[in-house]
N, C-alpha and C positions, 0 to 999 in steps of 0.2 A: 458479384463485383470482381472485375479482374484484378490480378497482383498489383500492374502499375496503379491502379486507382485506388488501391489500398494503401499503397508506400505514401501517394500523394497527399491521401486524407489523413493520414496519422501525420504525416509532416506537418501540414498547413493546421493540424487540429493544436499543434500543440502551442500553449500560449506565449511563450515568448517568441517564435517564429510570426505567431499570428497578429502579436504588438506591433514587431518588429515591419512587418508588412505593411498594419496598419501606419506606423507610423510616418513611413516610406511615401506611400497615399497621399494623405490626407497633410502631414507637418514636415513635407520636407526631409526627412530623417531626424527631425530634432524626439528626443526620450518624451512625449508627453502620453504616450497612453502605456501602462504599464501591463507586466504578466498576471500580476492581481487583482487587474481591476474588469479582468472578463469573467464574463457568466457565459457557460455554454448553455445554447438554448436545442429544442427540438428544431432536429434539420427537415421535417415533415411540414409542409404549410399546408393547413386543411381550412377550406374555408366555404361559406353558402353567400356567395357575391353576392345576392339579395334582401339578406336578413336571414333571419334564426326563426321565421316562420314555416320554414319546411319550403315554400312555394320556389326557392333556386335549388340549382342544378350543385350537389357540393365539388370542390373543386382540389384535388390534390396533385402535391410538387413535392419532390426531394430535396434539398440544397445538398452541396459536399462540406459545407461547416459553417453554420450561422453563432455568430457570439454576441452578448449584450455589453457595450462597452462605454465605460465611465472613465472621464477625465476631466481635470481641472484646467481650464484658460482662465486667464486672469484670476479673476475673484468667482465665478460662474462655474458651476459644475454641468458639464457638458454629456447629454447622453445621446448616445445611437447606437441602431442593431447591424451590424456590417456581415454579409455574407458574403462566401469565397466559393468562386467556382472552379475547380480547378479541368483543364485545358492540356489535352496529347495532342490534340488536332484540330485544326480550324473549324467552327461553325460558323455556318454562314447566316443562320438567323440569331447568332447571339441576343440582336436588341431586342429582339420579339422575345425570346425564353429569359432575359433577365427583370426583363418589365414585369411577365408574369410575374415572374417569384416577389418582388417589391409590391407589387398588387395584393398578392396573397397577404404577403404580411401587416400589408397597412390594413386590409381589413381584415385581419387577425386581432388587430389591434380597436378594432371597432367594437367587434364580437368581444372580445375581454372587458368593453367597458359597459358595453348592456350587459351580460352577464354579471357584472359585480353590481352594477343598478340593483337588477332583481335579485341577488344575493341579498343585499344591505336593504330591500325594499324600499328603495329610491324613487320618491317621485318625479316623472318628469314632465312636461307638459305636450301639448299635442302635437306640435310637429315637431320636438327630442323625440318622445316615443316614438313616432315613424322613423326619426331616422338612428334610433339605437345608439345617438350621441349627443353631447350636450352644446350648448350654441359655442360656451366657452371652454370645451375640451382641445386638446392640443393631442397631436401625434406625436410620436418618436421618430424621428429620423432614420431611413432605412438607405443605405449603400451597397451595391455591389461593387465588389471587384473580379474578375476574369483573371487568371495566370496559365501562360501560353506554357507550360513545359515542353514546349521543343523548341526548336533554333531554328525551324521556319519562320519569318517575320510573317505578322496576323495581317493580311491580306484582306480579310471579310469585312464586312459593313462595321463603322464604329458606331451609327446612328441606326434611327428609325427611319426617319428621310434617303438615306442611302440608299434603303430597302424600296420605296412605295415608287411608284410607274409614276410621277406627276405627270401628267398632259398637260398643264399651265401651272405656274408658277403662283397665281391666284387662289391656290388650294392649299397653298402649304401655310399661311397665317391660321388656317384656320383647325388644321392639325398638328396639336402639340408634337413635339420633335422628343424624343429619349434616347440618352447617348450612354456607354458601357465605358466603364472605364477597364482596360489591360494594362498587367505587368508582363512583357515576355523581353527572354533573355538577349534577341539578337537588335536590338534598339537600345539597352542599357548600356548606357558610356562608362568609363572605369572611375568618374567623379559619382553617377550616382551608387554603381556596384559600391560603393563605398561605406555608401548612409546607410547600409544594412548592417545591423551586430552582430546577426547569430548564421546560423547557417545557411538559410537563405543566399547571403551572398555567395556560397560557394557554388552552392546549383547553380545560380543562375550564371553562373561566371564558366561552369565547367561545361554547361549544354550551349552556351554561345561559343564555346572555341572546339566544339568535341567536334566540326567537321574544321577543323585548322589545327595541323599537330600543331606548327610553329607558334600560333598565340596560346594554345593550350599550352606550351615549353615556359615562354611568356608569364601566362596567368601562374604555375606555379610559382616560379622561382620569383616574383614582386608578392607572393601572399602566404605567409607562412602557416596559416591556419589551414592549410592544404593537407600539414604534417598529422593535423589532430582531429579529425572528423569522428562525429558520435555517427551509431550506426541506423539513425532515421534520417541525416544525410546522406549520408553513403549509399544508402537504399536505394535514395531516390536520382542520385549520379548511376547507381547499375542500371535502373530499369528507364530511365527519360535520357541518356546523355548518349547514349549506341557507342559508347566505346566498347572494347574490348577487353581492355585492364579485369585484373582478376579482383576483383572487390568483395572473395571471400574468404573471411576472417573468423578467427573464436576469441577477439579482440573484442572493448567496447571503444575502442578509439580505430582509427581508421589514417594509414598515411599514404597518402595518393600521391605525395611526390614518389616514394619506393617502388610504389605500385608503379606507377608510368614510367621510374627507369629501367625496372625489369622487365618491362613490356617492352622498351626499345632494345635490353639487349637481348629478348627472346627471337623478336624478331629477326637482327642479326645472325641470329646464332641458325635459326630455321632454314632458310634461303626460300624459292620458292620454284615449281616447277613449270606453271608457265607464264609467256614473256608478259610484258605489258606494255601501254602504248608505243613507251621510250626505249623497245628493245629488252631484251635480258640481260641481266645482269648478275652473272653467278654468284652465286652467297646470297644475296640480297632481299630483301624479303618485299613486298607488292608497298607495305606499308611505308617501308623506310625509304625505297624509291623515288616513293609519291612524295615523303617527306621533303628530301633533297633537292627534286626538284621543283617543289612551292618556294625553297630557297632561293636554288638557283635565279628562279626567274622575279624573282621579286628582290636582286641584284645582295645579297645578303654577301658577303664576304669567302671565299672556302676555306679560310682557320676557322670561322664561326660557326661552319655548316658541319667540317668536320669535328668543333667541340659538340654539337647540336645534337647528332646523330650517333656517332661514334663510326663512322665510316673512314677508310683508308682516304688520304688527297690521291690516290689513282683510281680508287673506283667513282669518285664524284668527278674527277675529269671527266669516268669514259660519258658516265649522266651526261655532264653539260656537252661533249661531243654529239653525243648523240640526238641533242635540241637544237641543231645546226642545223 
């Protein structure tokens, strides 16, 4: 397993991130599923699509974090098994590989009830025993969720139908449709980045602005939990967000506004040696150039650009000269 995919699954594994998520999901952001109310389950799904008579093919999937989660609506105790796939790069057959894993589990879920039948020596009658379930058994509800860790917006199929070549339109009633549900960072508004409590919001808010200093400048300075980051955020800002920022610390808190000023004045302070689109510009480094001029042309102020960046009002002149 590589590093990023390690940082992602210790993040996404731990349960109030994993609530937090869920509840983002499923409630809107309102607190109904809590950190104690999950059971981590085996992210292994093994299953014989056919029965437990040997005669299918057995059938295994990895998930990156499946948990069993219990909560109360109204008067009604509410259960499902929600698994989390976590995403550096677009797949294009997501609907087809998340269907799978929901398949497996639902009959996972089959196989655990024949198996406890003949545990408990349960009679069943002739066509339960064929099918390893009872008329009046019930499943658990099983969800995925997908999260895009990067600031590409998910471009690939959200359905099954997206995927399949119809020739006529005649064919698709007759083929159930399965749709995936995504969280990624560069489609979340700053109303929903909101409804998240824990760190979560800061990933997702740092990998949506890491190619824009200016809303990166932005996202800190409107969210002060920027200051205080534990170090399985932070993690997962070094290794999903391609900044630069030095993000290493013998801290268990982490302050990425610090980190991002002394990144600009490192910057400054460097110069660089060669030019870039808009000319060279002595002292100046490739980053902060780029910076000034996202400013520039997106009509920002130059008291602004110069509190911004910390550049001279003559060297951002000769910038905007130079975009003449």
């Amino acid at each position: 397993m590589s590093t990023i995919d390690t940082v992602t699954k210790e993040f996404i594994s731990d349960n109030e991130v994993f609530a937090d998520v869920v509840n983002f999901l499923i409630f809107d952001g309102e607190q109904v599923v809590t950190p104690d109310s999950l059971i981590e389950m085996d992210s292994t799904s093994v299953a014989v699509p056919y029965g437990t008579d040997n005669s299918g093919t057995p059938v295994q999937k990895e998930r990156d974090v499946i948990k069993n989660v219990t909560c109360k609506m109204y008067s009604d105790m509410v259960f499902a098994i929600v698994g989390i796939e976590n995403q550096t790069n677009v797949n294009y057959a997501m609907p087809v590989r998340n269907m799978l894993y929901d398949a497996l589990t639902y009959t996972g879920q089959v196989e655990k009830a024949n198996k406890s039948y003949r545990k408990e020596k349960v009679k069943l009658s002739g066509v339960e025993f064929l099918s390893h379930f009872k008329k009046d058994d019930k499943l658990i509800p099983v969800i995925t969720l997908v999260i895009n860790f990067s600031p590409d917006k998910w471009d690939a199929p959200m359905t099954l139908h997206e995927m399949i070549d119809f020739k006529s339109d005649i064919l698709k009633k007759f083929i159930p449709d399965y749709w995936i549900n995504v969280i990624e960072p560069a489609t979340l508004t700053k109303e929903q980045l909101k409804k998240f409590t824990t760190g979560f919001r800061e990933v997702m808010e740092c990998i949506k602005c890491s190619e824009d200093m200016y809303a990166m400048q932005q996202a800190l300075a409107e969210n002060d939990r920027f200051k205080n980051l534990d170090r399985k955020t932070s993690n997962v800002m070094r290794y999903c967000s391609g900044l630069k920022i030095d993000f290493e610390t013998d801290e268990e808190e982490f302050d990425m506004c610090k980190a991002f000023e002394d990144y600009k004045d490192l910057g400054k302070s460097e110069g660089f040696e060669e030019g870039i689109a808009i000319g060279e510009h002595n002292g100046l480094t490739k980053g902060l150039a780029k910076f000034a001029t996202y400013l520039l042309e997106n009509n920002v102020d130059i008291e602004e650009i110069v509190a911004q960046t910390g550049l001279s009002y003559d060297e951002i002149m000769k910038i905007k000269e130079s975009l003449t």
